[in-house]
C-alpha distance (Angstrom), angle and dihedral (degrees) to the residues before:
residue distance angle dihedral
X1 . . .
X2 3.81 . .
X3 4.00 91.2 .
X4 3.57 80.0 53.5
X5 3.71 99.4 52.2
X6 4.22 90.7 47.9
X7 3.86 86.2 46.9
X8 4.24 80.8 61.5
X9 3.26 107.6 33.6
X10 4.28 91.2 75.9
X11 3.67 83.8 59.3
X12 3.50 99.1 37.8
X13 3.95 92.7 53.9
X14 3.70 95.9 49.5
X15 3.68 98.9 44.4
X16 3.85 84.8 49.9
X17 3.58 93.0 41.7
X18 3.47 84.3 53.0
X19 3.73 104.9 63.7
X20 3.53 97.2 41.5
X21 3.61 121.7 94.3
X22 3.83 127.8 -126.8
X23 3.73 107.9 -111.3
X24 3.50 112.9 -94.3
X25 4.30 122.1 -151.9
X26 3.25 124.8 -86.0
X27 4.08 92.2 -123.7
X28 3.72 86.5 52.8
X29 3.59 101.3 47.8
X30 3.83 89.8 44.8
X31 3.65 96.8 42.9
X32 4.44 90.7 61.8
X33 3.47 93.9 51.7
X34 3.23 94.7 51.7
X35 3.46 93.8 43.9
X36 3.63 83.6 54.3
X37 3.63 94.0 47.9
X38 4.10 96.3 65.7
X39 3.94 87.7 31.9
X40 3.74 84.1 71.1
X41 3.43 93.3 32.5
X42 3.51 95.0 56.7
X43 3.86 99.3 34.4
X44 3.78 109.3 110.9
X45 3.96 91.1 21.3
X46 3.56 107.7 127.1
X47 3.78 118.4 -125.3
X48 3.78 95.3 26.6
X49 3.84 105.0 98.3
X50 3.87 91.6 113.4
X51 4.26 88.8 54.2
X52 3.68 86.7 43.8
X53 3.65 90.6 51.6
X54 3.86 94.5 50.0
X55 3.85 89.7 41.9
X56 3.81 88.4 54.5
X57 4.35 95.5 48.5
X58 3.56 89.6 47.7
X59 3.31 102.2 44.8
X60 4.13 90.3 42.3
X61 4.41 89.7 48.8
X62 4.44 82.6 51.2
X63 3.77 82.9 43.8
X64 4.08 103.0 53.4
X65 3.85 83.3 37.3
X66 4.01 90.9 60.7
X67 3.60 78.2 39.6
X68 3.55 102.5 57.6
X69 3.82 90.0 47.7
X70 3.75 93.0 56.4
X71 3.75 103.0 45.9
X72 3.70 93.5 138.3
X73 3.88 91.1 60.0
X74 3.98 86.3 77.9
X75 3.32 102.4 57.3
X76 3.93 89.6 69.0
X77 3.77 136.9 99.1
X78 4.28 80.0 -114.1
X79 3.52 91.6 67.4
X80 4.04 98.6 66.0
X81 3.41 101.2 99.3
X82 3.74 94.3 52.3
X83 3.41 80.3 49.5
X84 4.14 95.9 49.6
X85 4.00 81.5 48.0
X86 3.60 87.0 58.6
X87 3.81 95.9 41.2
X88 4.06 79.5 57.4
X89 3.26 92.3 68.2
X90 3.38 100.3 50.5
X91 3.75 86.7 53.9
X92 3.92 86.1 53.5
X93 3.34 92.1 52.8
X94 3.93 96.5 38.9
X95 3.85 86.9 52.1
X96 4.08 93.1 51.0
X97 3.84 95.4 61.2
X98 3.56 96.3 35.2
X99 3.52 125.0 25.2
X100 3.91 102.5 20.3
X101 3.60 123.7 139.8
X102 3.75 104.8 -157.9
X103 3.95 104.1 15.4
X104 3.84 103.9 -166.9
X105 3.55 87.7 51.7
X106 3.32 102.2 41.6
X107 3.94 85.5 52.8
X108 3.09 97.6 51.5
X109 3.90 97.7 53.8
X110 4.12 79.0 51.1
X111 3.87 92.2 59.2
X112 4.21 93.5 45.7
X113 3.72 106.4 19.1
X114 4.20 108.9 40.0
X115 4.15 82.5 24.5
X116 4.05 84.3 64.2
X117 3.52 93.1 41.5
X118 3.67 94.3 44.9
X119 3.77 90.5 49.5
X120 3.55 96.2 53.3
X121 4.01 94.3 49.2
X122 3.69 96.5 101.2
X123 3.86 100.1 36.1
X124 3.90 84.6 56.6
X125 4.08 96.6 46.9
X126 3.62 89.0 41.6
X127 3.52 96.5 51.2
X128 4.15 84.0 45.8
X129 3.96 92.4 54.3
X130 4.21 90.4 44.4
X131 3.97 91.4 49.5
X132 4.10 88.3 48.9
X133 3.85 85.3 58.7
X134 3.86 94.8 47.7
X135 3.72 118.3 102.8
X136 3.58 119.5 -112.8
X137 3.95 123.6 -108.5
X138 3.98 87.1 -110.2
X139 3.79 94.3 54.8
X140 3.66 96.1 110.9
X141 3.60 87.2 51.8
X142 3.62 92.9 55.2
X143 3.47 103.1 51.9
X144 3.35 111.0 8.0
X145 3.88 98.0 -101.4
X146 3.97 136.4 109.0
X147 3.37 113.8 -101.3
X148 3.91 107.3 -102.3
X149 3.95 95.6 -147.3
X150 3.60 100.9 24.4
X151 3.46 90.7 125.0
X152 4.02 90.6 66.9
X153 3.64 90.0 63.4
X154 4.23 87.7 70.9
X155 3.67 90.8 40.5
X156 3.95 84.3 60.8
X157 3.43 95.3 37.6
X158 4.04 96.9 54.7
X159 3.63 86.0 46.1
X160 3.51 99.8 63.5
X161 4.31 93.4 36.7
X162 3.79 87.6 46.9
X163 3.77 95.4 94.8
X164 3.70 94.2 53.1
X165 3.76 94.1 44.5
X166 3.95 84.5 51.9
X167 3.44 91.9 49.3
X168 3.79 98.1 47.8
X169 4.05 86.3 46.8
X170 3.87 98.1 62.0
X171 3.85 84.7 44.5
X172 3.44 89.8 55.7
X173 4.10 96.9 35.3
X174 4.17 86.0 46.8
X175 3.77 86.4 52.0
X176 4.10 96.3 51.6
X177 3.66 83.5 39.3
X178 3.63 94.2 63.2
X179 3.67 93.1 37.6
X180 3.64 94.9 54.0
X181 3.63 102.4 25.3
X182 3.70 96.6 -115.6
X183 3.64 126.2 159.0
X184 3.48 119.3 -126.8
X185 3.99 136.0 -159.1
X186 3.72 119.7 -113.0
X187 3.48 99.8 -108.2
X188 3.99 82.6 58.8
X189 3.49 98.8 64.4
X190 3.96 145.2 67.0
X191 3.75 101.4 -120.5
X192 3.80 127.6 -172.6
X193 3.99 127.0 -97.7
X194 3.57 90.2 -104.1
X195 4.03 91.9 66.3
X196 4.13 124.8 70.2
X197 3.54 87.9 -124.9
X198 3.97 95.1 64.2
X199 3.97 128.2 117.8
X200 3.82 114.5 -150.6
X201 3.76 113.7 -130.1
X202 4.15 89.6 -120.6
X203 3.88 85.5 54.6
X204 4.00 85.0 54.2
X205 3.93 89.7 49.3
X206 3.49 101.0 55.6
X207 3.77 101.4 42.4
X208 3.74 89.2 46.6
X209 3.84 103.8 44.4
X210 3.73 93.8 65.9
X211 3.93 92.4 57.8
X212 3.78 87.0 56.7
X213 3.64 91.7 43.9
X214 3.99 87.2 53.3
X215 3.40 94.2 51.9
X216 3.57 96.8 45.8
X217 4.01 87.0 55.3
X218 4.26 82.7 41.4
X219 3.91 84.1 56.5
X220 3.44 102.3 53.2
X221 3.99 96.6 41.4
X222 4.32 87.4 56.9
X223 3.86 86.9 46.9
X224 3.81 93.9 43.4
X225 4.20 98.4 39.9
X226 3.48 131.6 49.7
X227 3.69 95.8 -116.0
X228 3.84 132.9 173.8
X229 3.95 115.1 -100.3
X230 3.47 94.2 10.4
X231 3.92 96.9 172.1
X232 3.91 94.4 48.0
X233 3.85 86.2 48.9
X234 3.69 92.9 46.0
X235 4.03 94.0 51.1
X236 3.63 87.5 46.6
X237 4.13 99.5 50.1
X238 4.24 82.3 40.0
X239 3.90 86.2 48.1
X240 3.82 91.8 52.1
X241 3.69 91.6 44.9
X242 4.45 89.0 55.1
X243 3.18 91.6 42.7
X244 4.11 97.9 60.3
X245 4.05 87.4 40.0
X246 4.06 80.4 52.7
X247 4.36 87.5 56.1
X248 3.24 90.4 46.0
X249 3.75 94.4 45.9
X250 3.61 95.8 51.0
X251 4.19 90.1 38.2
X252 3.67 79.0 50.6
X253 4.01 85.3 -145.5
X254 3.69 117.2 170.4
X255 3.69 92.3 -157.1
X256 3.54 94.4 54.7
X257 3.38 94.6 54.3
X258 4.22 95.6 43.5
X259 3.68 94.1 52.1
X260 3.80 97.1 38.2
X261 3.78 88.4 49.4
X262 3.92 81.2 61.3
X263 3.56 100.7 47.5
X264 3.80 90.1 53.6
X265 4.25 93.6 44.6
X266 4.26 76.2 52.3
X267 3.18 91.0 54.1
X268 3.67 112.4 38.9
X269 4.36 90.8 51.9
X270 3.66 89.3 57.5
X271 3.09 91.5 49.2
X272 3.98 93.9 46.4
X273 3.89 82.8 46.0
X274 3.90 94.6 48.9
X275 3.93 90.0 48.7
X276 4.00 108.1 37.4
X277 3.94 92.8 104.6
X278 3.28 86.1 48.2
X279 4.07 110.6 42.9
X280 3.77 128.5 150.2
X281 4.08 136.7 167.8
X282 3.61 85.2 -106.9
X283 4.30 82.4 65.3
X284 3.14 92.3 45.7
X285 4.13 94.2 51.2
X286 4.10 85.3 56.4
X287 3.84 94.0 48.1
X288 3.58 91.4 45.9
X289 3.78 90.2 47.8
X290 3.08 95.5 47.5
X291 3.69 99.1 52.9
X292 3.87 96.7 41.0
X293 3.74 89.2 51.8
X294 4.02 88.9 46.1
X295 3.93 86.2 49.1
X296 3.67 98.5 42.3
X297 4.20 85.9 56.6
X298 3.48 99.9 42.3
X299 4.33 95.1 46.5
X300 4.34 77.8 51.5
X301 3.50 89.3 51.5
X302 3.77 108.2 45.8
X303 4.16 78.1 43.6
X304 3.77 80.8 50.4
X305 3.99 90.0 53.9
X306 3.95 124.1 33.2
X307 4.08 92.2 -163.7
X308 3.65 84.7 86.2
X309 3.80 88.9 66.3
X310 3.61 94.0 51.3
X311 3.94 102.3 40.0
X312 3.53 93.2 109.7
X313 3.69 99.6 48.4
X314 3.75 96.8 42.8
X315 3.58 90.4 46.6
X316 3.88 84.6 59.4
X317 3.67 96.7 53.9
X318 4.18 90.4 48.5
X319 3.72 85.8 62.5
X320 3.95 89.1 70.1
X321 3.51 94.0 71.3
X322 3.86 97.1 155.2
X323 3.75 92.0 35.8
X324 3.79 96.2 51.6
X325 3.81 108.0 20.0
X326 4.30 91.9 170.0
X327 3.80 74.0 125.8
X328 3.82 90.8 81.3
X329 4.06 102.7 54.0
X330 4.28 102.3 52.2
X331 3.97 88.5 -121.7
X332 3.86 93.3 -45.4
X333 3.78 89.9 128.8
X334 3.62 107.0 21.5
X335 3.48 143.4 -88.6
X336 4.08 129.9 -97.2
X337 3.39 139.3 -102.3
X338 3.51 121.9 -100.6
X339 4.37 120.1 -143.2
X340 4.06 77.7 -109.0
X341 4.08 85.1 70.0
X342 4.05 84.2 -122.0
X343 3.56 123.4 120.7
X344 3.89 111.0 -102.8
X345 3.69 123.7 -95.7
X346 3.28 110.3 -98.3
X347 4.03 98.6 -141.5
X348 3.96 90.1 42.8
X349 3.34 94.5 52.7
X350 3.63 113.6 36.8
X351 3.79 86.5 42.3
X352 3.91 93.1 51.7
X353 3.63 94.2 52.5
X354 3.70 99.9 41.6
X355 3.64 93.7 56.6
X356 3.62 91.7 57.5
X357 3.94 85.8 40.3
X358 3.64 87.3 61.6
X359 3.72 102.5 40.7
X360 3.57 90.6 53.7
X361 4.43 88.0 45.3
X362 4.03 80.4 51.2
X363 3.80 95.4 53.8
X364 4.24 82.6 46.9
X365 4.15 92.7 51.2
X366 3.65 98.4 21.2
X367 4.23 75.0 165.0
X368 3.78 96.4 62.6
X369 4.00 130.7 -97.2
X370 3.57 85.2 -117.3
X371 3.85 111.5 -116.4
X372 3.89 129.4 94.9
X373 3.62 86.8 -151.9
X374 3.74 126.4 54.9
X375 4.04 101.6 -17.9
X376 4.00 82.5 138.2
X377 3.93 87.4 64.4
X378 3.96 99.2 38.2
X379 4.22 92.2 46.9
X380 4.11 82.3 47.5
X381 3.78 93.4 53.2
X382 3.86 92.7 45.0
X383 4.05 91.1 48.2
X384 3.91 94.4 29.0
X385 3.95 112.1 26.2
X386 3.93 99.6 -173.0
X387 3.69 86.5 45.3
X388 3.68 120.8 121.0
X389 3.55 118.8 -158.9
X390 3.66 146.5 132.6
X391 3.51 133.3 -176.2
X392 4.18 125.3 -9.3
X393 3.78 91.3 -121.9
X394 3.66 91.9 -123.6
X395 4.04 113.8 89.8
X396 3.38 91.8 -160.2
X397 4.06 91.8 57.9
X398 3.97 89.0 41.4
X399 3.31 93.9 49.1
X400 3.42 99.4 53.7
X401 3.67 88.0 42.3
X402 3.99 85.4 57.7
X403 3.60 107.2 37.5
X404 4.19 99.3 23.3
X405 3.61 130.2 -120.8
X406 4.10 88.1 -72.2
X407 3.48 97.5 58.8
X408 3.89 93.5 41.7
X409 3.78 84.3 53.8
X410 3.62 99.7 53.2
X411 3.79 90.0 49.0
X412 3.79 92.5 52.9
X413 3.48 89.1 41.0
X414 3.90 96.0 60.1
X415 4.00 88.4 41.3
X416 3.55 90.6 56.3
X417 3.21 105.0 45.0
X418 3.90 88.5 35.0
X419 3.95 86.1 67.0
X420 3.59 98.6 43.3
X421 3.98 88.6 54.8
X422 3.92 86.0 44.4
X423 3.95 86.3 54.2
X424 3.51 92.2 57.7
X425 3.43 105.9 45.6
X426 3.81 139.3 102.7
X427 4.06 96.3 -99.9
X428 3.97 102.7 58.8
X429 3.76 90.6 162.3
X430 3.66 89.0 57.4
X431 4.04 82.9 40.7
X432 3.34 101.6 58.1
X433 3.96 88.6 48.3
X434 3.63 93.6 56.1
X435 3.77 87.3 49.6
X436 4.03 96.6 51.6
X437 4.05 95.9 39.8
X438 4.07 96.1 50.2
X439 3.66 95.8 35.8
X440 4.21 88.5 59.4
X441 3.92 81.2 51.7
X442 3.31 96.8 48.3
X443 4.04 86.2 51.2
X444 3.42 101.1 48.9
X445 3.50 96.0 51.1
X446 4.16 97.8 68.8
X447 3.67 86.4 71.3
X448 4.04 121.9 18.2
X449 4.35 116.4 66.5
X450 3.56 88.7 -111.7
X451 4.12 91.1 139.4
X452 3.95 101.2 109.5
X453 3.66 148.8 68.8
X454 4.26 121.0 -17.0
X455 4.61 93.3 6.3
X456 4.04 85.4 63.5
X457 3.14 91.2 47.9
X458 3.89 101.1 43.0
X459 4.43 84.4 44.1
X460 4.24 92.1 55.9
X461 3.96 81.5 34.6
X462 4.01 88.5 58.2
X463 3.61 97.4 30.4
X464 4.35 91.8 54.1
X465 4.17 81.0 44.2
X466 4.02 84.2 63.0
X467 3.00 95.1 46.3
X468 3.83 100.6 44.4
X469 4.50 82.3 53.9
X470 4.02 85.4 45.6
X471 4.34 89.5 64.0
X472 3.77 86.7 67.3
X473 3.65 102.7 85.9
X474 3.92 125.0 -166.9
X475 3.91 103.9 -110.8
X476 3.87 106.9 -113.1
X477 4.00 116.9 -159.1
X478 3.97 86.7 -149.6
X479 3.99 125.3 36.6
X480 3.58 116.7 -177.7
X481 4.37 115.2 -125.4
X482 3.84 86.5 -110.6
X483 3.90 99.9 48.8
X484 3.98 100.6 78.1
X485 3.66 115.9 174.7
């Protein structure tokens, strides 16, 4: 038994050596994620591609340096799904030159689109590989010690609330400004989608979402851990999570709501599961709380929007697509008549029958139209010419559309597996963050036309993140001949 054991160990060192990362400096390390931090910050702020630009080469040259230390990190099973992402390209560029629809356009999302992506591929790994060597918040806990980068973990976490807090401060400044008759700067106010300066409420969705979903995940580690200031770290997690809810209040989004809804259901069962042994009225008061206060917004905001009412009868008249095809013209003609005798909401409806519109297009170009952005509108001109249309409303039905079911597959492929590497790896805190932030992604993309331009790039950005955290495998004393990492 023992001569077996020193016939292993060889192997087991080297395959352990093997997936873990060589340590990386502290400047370095806290240098992407702050990087990071005002990338997200700054993301869908108007007037700031140049800072975006110079966010993205620094972060990338930090990236290929972490890179260049941890060479022996891609030659494992881990690395796939950067891999896959890679392979995704190829397909990308594969489709281009040989199966492309509209060419010039299709090239020219390849030179600012996939080039952004591309360019951000190492910041985003690198960043991935630094945040596996970070110390959890619990580290003092565990051994006694303060945690030596602690302070990175509020960098991070302002980063990715930063576009909510910037949103609630031009409320606020907009409000004082009428108040007081003050005038304010552009980049102060909420300006309308005819001005340069304007955010689209989708843009406010996606960068807000994952600031809920971290605080949901925030939430349940407090409950679940004996941490230090608990209550202040509660109030601030619950704080984050109003404070969304109030963005999508004031955006009056329905998908916000929806999907945040979700999150917090998540949420508030594990945390029911986590603390059934353990139960007590004062439990009980934060469940209740929490629901009343979820039911108390969502009653306001289905007063707030009377397409709820409808849903089922407008959904009824978007089955007729042949019959009533108002669908095509973006209100140019009209809308229907619901059996209520009201006009059709125009969200329910057009949204109802574009998604079968483009599952039907997908079943005709199983391959891909071509286009990230807007292959639901070119395919509708070339089988409809007076048609009018734009995008299906659901990124995950555009994209596929665009890209075709291979290249959707790929990029699911490498965020699947990218989170079950991240699972099993040394950092779970930073796991179970990954896990929460690209899950509310992944949710709000089956129903808001977030399928173009800077939300592909931030979801191939977070999914090659993952993956970059995934390479950093927990060291395993025994490894079994057909595990090989």
């Amino acid at each position: 038994m023992t001569k077996s054991k020193k016939m292993q160990s060889p192997q087991t060192h080297y395959l352990n050596h093997q997936a873990t990362p060589n340590e990386t400096s502290g400047a370095v390390k806290i240098a992407l994620v702050t990087l990071f931090a005002l990338l997200w910050a700054i993301w869908i702020q108007p007037h700031t591609i140049a800072l975006r630009q110079i966010v993205l080469t620094l972060g990338s040259l930090l990236g290929l340096y972490v890179m260049s230390q941890n060479l022996h990190l891609f030659k494992t099973r881990r690395a796939i799904p950067i891999y896959l992402i890679g392979l995704l390209f190829a397909w990308i560029t594969f489709h281009l030159f040989f199966l492309s629809h509209q060419y010039e356009l299709q090239l020219a999302e390849y030179l600012t689109i996939w080039k952004r992506i591309a360019w951000g591929v190492p910041f985003a790994i690198g960043l991935g590989i630094a945040l596996s060597q970070l110390p959890s918040q619990n580290a003092k806990n565990q051994d006694g010690s303060m945690a030596k980068y602690e302070g990175v973990w509020w960098i991070f976490y302002a980063g990715i609330v930063a576009p909510t807090v910037i949103y609630l401060i031009r409320t606020v400044l907009m409000l004082l400004a009428g108040k007081f008759s003050w005038q304010l700067p552009n980049f102060a106010m909420h300006w309308p989608s005819t001005s340069t300066w304007h955010i689209t409420k989708m843009s406010t969705v996606f960068f807000c979402l994952p600031a809920l979903a971290l605080a949901c995940s925030q939430c349940i580690r407090v409950v679940n851990q004996k941490t230090q200031n608990a209550f202040v770290l509660m109030i601030l997690y619950v704080g984050t999570i109003a404070a969304v809810l109030t963005v999508f209040y004031l955006e009056n989004t329905k998908n916000g709501f929806v999907y945040s809804a979700i999150l917090i259901m998540a949420m508030l069962v594990q945390i029911i599961v986590i603390r059934k042994s353990q139960w007590s009225w004062r439990d009980s008061a934060i469940i209740l709380l929490a629901v009343t206060g979820m039911t108390i917004l969502g009653v306001r905001h289905i007063q707030q929007n009377d397409s709820w009412k409808t849903l089922a009868s407008d959904l009824r008249v978007a089955q007729q697509l042949e019959k009533i095809d108002a669908w095509k013209y973006y209100g140019t003609k009209g809308y229907p008549i619901n059996d209520l005798g009201k006009t059709v909401s125009i969200t329910n409806y057009e949204r109802a029958a574009w998604g079968q519109v483009a599952v039907g297009m997908i079943g005709e170009l199983p391959l891909g139209y071509g286009l990230v952005y807007k292959s639901f509108g070119y395919y509708g001109k070339d089988k409809w010419p007076d048609s009018i249309l734009f995008q299906a409303h659901s990124a995950w039905l555009d994209l596929i559309l665009g890209i075709g079911i291979p290249g959707v597959f790929l990029l699911v492929l490498a965020a699947v597996l990218a989170l079950k590497n991240a699972q099993q790896a040394t950092s779970q805190f930073w796991s179970v963050i990954a896990l929460w932030i690209l899950s509310s992604i992944v949710l709000l993309m089956a129903t808001t036309e977030v399928s173009q331009q800077i939300y592909i790039d931030a979801l191939v950005f977070l999914i090659l993140g993952v993956a970059g955290l995934g390479l950093h495998q927990r060291p395993r004393s025994r490894i079994s001949g057909a595990a090989v990492y």
